[in-house]
Backbone bond lengths (Angstrom), bond angles and torsions (degrees), N, CA, C in turn:
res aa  C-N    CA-C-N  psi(-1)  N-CA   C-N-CA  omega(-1)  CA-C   N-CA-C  phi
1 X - - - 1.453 - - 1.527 109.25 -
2 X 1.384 123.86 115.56 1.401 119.34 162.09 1.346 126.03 -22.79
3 X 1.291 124.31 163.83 1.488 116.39 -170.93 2.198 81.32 -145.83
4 X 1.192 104.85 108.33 1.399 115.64 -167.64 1.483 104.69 -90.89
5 X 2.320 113.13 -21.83 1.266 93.73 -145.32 1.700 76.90 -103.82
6 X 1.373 119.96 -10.84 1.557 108.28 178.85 1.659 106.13 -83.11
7 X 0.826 123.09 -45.75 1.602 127.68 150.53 1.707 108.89 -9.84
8 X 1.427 92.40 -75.75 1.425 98.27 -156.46 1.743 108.92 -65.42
9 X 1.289 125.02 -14.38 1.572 151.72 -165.26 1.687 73.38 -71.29
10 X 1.314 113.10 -96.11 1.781 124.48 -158.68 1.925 97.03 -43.26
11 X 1.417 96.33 -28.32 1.670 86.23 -167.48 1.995 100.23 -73.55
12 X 1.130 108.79 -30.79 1.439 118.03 -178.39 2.026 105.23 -53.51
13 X 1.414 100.07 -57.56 1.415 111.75 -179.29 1.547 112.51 -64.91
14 X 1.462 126.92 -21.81 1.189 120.79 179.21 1.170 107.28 -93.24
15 X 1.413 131.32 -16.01 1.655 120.55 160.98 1.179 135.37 -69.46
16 X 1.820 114.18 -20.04 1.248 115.73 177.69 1.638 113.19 -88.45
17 X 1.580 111.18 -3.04 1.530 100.81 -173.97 1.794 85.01 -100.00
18 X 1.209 128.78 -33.46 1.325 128.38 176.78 1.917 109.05 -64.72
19 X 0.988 113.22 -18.62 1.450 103.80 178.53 1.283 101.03 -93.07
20 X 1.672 124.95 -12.00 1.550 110.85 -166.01 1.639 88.39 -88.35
21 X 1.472 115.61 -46.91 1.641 115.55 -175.92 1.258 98.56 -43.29
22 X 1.257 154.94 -71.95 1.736 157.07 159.54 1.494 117.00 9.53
23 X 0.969 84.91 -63.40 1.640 112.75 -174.33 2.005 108.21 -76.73
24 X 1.255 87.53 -68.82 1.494 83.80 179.34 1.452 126.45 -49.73
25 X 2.015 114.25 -32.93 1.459 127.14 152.45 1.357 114.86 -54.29
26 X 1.239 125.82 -45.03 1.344 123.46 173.81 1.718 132.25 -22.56
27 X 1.496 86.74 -66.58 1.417 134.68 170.13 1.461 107.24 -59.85
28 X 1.086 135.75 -42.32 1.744 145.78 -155.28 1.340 113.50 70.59
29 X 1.049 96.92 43.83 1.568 90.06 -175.03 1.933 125.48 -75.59
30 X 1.168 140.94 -150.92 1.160 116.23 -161.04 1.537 99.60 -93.92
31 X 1.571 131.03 147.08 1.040 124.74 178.99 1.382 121.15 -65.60
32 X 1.251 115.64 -34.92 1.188 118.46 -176.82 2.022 119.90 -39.49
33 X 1.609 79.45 -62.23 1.528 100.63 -174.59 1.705 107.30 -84.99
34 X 1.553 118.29 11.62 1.512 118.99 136.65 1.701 136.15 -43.37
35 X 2.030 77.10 -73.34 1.445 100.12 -177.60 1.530 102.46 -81.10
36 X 0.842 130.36 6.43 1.829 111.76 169.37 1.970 83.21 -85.73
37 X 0.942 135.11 -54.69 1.695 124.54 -155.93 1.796 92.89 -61.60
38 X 1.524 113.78 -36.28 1.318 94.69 -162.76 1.746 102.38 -78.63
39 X 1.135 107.01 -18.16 1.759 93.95 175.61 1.161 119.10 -79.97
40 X 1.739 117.36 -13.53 1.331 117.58 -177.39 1.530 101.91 -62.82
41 X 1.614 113.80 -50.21 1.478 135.93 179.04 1.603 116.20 -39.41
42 X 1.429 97.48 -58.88 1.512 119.90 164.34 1.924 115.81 -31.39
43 X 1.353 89.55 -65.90 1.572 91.92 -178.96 1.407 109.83 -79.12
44 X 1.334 131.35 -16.24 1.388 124.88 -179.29 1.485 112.03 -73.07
45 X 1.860 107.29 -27.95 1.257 103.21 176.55 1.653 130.44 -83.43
46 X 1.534 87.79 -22.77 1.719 96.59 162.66 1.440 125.56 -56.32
47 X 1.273 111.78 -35.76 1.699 138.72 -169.50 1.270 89.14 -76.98
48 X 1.462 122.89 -49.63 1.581 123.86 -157.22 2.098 103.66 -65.87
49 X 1.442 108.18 -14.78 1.489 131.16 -143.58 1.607 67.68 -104.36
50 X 1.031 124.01 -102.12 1.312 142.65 -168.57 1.709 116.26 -33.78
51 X 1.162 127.70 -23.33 1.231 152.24 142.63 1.752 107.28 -42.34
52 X 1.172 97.01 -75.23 1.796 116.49 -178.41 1.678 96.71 -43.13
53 X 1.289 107.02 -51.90 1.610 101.60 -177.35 0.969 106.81 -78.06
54 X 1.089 154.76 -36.17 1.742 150.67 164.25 1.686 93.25 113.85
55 X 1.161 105.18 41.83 1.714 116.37 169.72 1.284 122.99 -99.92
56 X 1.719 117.08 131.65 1.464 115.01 -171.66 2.194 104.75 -41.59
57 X 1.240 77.29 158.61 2.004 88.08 -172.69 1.486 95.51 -113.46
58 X 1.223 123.28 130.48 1.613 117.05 -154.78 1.480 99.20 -109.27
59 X 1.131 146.68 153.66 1.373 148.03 177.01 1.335 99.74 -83.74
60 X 1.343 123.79 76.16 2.013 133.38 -178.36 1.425 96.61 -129.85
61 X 1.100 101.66 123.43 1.929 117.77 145.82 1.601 104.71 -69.69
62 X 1.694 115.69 -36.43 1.788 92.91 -169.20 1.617 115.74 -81.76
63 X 1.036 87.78 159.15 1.556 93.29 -145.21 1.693 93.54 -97.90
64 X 1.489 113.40 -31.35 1.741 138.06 179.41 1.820 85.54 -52.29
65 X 1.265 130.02 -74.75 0.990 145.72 179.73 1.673 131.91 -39.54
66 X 1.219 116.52 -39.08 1.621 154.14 -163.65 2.177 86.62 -98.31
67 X 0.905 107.55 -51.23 1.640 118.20 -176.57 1.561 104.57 -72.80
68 X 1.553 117.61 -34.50 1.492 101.65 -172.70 1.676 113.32 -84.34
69 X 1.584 102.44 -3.46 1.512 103.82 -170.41 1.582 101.19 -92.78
70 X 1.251 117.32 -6.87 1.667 115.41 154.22 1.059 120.64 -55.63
71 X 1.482 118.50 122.31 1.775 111.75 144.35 1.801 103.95 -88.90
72 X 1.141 131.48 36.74 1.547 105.82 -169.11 1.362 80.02 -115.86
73 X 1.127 139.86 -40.10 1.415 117.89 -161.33 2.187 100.72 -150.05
74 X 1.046 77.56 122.77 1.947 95.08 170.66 1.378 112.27 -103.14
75 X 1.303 94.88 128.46 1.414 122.63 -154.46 1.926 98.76 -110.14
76 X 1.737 97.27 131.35 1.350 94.83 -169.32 1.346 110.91 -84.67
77 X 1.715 118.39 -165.08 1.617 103.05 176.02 1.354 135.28 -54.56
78 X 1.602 91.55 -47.41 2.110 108.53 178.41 1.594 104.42 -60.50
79 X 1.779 125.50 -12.02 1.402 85.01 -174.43 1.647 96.26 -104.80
80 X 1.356 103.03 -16.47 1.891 104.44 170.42 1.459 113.47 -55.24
81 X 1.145 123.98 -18.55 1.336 142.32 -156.02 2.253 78.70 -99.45
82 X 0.710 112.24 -76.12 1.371 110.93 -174.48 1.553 128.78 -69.24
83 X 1.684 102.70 2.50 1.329 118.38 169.45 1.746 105.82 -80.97
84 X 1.731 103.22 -44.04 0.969 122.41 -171.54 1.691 121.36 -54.16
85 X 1.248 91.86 -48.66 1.835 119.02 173.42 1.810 113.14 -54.64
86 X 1.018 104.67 -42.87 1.509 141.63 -138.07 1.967 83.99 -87.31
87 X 1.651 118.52 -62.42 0.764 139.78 -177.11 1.768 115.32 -83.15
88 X 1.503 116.20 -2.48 1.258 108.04 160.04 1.946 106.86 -108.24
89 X 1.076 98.85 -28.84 1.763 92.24 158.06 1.008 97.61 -35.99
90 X 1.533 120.66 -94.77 1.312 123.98 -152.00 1.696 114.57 -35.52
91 X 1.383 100.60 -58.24 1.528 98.97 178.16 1.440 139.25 -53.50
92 X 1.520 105.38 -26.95 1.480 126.57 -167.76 1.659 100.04 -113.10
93 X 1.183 122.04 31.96 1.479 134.33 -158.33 1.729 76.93 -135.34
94 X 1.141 108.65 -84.27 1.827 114.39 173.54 1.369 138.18 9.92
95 X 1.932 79.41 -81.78 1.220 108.34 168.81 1.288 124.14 -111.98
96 X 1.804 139.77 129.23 1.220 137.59 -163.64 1.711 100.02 -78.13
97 X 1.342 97.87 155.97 1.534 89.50 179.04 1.671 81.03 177.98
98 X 1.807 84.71 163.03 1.733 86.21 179.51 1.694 136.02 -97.32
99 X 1.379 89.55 31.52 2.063 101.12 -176.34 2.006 77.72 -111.36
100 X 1.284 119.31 8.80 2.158 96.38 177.88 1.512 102.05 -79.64
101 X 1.291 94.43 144.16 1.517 110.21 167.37 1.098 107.64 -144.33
102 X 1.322 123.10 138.37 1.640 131.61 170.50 1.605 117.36 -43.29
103 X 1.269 136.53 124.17 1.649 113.77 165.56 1.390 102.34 -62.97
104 X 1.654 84.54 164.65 1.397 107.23 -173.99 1.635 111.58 -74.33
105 X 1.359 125.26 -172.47 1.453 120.37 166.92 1.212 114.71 -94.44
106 X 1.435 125.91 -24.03 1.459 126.26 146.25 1.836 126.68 -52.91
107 X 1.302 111.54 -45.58 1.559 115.25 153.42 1.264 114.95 -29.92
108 X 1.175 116.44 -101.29 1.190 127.86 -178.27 1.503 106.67 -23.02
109 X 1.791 114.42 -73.01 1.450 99.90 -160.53 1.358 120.53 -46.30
110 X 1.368 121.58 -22.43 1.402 138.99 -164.23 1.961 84.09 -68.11
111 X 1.581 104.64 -81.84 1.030 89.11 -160.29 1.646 127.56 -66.61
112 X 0.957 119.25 -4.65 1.454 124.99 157.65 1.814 120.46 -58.72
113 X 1.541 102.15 -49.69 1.580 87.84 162.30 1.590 135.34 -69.71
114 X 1.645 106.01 -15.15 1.388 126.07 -178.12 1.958 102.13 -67.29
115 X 1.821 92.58 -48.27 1.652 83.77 179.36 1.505 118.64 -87.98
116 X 1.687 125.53 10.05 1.023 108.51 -170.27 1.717 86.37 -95.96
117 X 1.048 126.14 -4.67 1.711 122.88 -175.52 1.603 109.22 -81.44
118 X 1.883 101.49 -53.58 1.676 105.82 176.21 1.849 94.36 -61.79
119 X 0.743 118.19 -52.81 2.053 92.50 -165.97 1.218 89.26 -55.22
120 X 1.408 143.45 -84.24 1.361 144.48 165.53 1.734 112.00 19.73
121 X 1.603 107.91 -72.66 1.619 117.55 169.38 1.116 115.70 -84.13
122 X 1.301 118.31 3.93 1.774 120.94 177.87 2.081 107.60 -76.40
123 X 1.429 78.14 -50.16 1.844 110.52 -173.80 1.589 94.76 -58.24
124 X 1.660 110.10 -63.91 1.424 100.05 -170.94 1.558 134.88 -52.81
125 X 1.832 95.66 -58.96 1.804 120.33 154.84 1.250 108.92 -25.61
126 X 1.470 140.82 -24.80 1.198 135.04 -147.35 1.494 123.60 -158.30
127 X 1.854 77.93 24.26 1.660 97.17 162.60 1.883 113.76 45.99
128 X 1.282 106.37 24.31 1.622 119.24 -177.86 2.010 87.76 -97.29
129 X 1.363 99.90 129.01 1.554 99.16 158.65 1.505 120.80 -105.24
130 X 1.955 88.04 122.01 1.386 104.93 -175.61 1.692 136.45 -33.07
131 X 1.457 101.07 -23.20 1.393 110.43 -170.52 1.453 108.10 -100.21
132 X 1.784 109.76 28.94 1.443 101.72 146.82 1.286 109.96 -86.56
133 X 1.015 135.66 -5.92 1.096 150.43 -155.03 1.539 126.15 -108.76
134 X 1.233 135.98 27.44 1.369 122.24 -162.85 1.541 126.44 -51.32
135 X 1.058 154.92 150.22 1.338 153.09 -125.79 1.961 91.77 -156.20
């Protein structure tokens, strides 16, 4: 049996780091500290997925990983490709080192529309109605 109200818990936490990425893009603010909120979002919505199935929730930042333990939704190359990205921000954001580079402003927007679609199919998949949510 689905579990809608632990679901909806991770789905709660992935809107407020996804509404701050919004806002903080709004603004122009620094990319870096964009895409760390949208991967936080990212994995909250995987969790939120994995929740819904009543599947252990794994203590992972990777997001490549966190996505394959879904059966609700298969993810094509371009967005594994942006799970992938998404999840070395975060990591290489962390820790300083000399392969960091800022994303681009094209980056980001990409992955900002990528996560405004998964919360989008996160909400639906999971019987959550979107318009708790304003965006």
């Amino acid at each position: 049996m689905p579990n809608e109200t632990y679901a909806r818990e991770w789905i709660d936490f992935a809107y407020r780091n996804l509404l701050t990425a919004i806002r903080l893009n709004e603004v122009d603010h620094f990319t870096d500290i964009i895409v760390i909120e949208l991967q936080q979002t990212i994995e909250k919505l995987l969790k939120a997925l994995l929740a819904y199935e009543n599947r252990k929730i794994p203590k992972s930042h990777f997001l490549d990983e966190l996505a394959s333990l879904t059966t609700m939704i298969e993810f094509d190359d371009r967005e594994l490709s942006l799970l992938e990205k998404a999840t070395d921000y975060y990591r290489e954001d962390r820790y300083p080192n000399p392969r960091y580079t800022l994303p681009t402003e094209a980056e980001t927007e990409e992955l900002l529309d990528f996560t405004r679609t998964l919360f989008e199919t996160t909400c639906r998949l999971t019987h959550t109605s979107k318009e708790r949510y304003p965006l």
